[in-house]
Structures are given as C-alpha cells and as structure tokens.
N, C-alpha and C positions, 0 to 999 in steps of 0.2 A: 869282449865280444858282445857281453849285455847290452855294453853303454854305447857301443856301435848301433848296435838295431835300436835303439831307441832313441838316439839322434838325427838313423833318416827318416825311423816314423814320424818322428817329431817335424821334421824339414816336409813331408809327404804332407801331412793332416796340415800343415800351415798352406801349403802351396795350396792345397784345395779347396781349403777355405777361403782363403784372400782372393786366388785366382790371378793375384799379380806378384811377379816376384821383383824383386830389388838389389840392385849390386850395388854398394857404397851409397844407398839412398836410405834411409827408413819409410819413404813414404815415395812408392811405387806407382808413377801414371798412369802405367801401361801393363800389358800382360808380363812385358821384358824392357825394366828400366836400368840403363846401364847408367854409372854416373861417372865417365872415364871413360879413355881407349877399348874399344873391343878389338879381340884378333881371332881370323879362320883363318887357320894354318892350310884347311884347303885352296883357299882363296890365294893363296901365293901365287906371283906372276912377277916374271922379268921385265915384262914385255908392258907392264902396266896399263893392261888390258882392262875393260869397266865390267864394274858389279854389277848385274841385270839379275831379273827372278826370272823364272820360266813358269810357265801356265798354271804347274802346279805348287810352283812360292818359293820352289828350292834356287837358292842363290847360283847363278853359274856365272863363266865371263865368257863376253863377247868381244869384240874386238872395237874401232871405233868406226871402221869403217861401215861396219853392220850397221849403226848408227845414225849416220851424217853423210853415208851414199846418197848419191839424187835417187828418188821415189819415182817411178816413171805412172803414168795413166793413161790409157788409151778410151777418149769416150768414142764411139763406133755411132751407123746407121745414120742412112741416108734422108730420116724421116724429117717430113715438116714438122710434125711433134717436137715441143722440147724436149731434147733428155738429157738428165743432169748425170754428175760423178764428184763423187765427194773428193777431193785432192788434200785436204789436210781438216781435221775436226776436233778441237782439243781448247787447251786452258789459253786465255792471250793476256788477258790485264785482271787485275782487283778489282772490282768497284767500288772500294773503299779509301783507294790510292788513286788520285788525280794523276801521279806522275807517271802509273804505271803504262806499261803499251805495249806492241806486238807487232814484229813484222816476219809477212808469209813470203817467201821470193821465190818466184818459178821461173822456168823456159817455155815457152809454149809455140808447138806450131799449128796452122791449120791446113788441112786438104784443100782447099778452095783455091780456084783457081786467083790468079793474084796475090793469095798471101805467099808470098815466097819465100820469108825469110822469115825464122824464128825470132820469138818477141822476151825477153829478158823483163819482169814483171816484178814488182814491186806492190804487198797489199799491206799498209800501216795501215791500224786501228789503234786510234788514241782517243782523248778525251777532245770532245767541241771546244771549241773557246769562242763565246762573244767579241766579235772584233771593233765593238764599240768600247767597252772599257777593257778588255781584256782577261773577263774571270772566266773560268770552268762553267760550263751549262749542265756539268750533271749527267753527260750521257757520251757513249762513244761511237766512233762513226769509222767507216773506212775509207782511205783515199787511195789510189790507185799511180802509181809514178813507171811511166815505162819509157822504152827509146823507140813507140811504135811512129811509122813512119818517116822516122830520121835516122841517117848512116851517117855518122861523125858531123852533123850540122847542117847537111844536104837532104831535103826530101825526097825517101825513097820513093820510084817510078810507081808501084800498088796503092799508096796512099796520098789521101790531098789535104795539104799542110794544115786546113783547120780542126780534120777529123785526129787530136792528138791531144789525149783518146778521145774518143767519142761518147759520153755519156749518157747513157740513153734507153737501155734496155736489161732488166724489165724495173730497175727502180735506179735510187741516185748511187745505192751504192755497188754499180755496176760496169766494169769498162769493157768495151763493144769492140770488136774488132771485126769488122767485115771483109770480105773476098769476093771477087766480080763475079763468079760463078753462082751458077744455082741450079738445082734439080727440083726445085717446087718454092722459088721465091728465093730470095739478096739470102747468100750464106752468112751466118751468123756464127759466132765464138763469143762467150763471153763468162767473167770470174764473176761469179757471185760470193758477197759476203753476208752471211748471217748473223748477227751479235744478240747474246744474249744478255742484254744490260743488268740482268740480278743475282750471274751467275759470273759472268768474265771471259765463258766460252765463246768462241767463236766455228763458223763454218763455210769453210772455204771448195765452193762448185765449181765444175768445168759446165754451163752450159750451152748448148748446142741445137743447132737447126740446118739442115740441108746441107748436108755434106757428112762425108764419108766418115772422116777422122777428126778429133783435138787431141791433139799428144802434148801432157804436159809434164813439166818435169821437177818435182817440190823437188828444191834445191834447199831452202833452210830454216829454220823457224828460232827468231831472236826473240824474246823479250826482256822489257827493261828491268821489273822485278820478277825473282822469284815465284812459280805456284806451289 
C-alpha cells in the first residue's frame, strides 16, 4: 500500500512540475503527448459521426450534416447606405506555400427587380502569377467565376452579355451584380473579398445597396492545403 501512494505522489510531483505529460514519448511537446493511437470509449459511434469540441473543449460528435449543410444569410434594408454581412471569415491559403488556395462557393439571390434567378458563385483566392514569364508575384488575389447572366450558353433576359460579371465596385476584388430596380439609385449586390496576405485569412461579404434583400447561400469551402 506504501509503495502505491508513493508511486502516484511520485506520478503527481512529476506532472506538476513538468506540466506536460508523455505517453510512449520521453520528451513531451505538449501538455498531452500521445506517441500512438488514442481511444474514447465514449466517442464510440456506428454511424461514424465527426469529433467536434463544444464551447467548453469537451469532445462531442456531431453529425456531418451539421457541418457541410448550406449556411444561409439574409443581408436586409432598403438603405442607399452600404451594408455589408460576413458570409464566411476563416483560414484560405499559407503564405508560405505558393501552391496553396481556397475556394468559397455560394448561391446567391437578389430582391431587385430583374435579378430573377439565383447566381451559383465561385470565390478562388490563389497566388498572382506574372503572365510575362510565369513566376508567383508573392501575394494573393481573388477571382470570381459564375454563370451570371448565361442559362446553358444563352444570355439571360436581366443581364447584357458584356456585364459577365461586372467588375467594378468597390475595388478589383469584387463581382457586381446589378438589378433594374431601385429605391434611392441602380441596386447593387456584391461579394467582397478581404485577404490578408500575412496571415492566409480571408473575408468573404455580402454587400449591398437599395434593395430589400441578398440571400446567400455558403454552400462549401475547399482548400488545396491543409490549415
């Protein structure tokens, strides 16, 4: 019984001292360095449902639909004002990896008179490339790929074949999508992308002017490396 208690004092005074413990490691990175398979017997599931933490760290699962359902957003208000809405704001590329990249794919409709049919959107953000000799410039940008204005090859009756997309507001890395309509000036819809070149993050906007609604619908977020 002696040599009990003085083997978990022993295991106690070590843990508190080091502060990190070690399974099959001698030399512990972390507070919990496993070096091998770990198993939660609660974590069991048939249904091979995903490991998520909850708020407060505790491990639960969720299903996957929870996950990779579409996200819906409604930016509202009829004001000339812009008003933005964050639609997705999260990790996209490296900046340390040229090859890395990121693409954001939504649905999106607008109230505006005209726009009548939802738009299927497409936001990569990759590395520039010099299309003189073809190297990396060092920085990333977003390009915009949709089916605005075209129904199987044919331009749709709301939009005029050259506006595809329309580039234009409020900077390059922006695709515009207008509606005939207006209650204080030409309705506007449009995805802004923020990149922040030193971290990898990116920020992906719904914004808006004179008109009622932008319904959009984050539909998925790929990227090519891991964050």
């Amino acid at each position: 019984m002696k040599t009990r208690l003085f083997f978990f004092a022993t295991v106690t005074l070590f843990i508190n001292i080091s502060s990190q413990v070690g399974i099959n490691t001698a030399t512990p990175s972390h507070t919990l360095d496993v070096n091998g398979q770990a198993r939660v017997r609660g974590l069991a599931n048939a249904e091979r449902k995903i490991v998520a933490a909850d708020q407060q760290g505790v491990l639960i699962l969720i299903s996957p639909e929870e996950v990779f359902s579409p996200k819906a957003l409604l930016n509202t208000s009829t004001s000339a004002a812009e008003q933005r809405l964050t639609v997705y704001e999260g990790k996209c590329f490296q900046p340390a990896d040229n090859a890395s990249a990121c693409t954001v794919s939504v649905n999106h409709y607008s109230s505006c008179a005209g726009f009548t049919r939802a738009v299927d959107t497409q936001i990569v953000v990759g590395q520039t490339i010099n299309t003189v000799n073809g190297q990396f410039l060092g920085t990333w940008s977003a390009r915009f790929i949709d089916n605005k204005g075209y129904v199987g090859g044919i331009t749709a009756a709301e939009q005029v074949a050259p506006d595809y997309p329309r580039i234009s507001y409020p900077s390059a890395n922006t695709a515009n999508y207008l509606g005939s309509g207006s209650f204080s000036g030409q309705c506007n819809a449009d995805l802004v992308t923020t990149i922040n070149q030193a971290t990898g993050d990116i920020k992906v906007e719904s914004v808006k002017r004179s008109m009622f609604a932008h319904l959009v619908y984050l539909l998925s977020i790929s990227r090519s490396k891991s964050n």
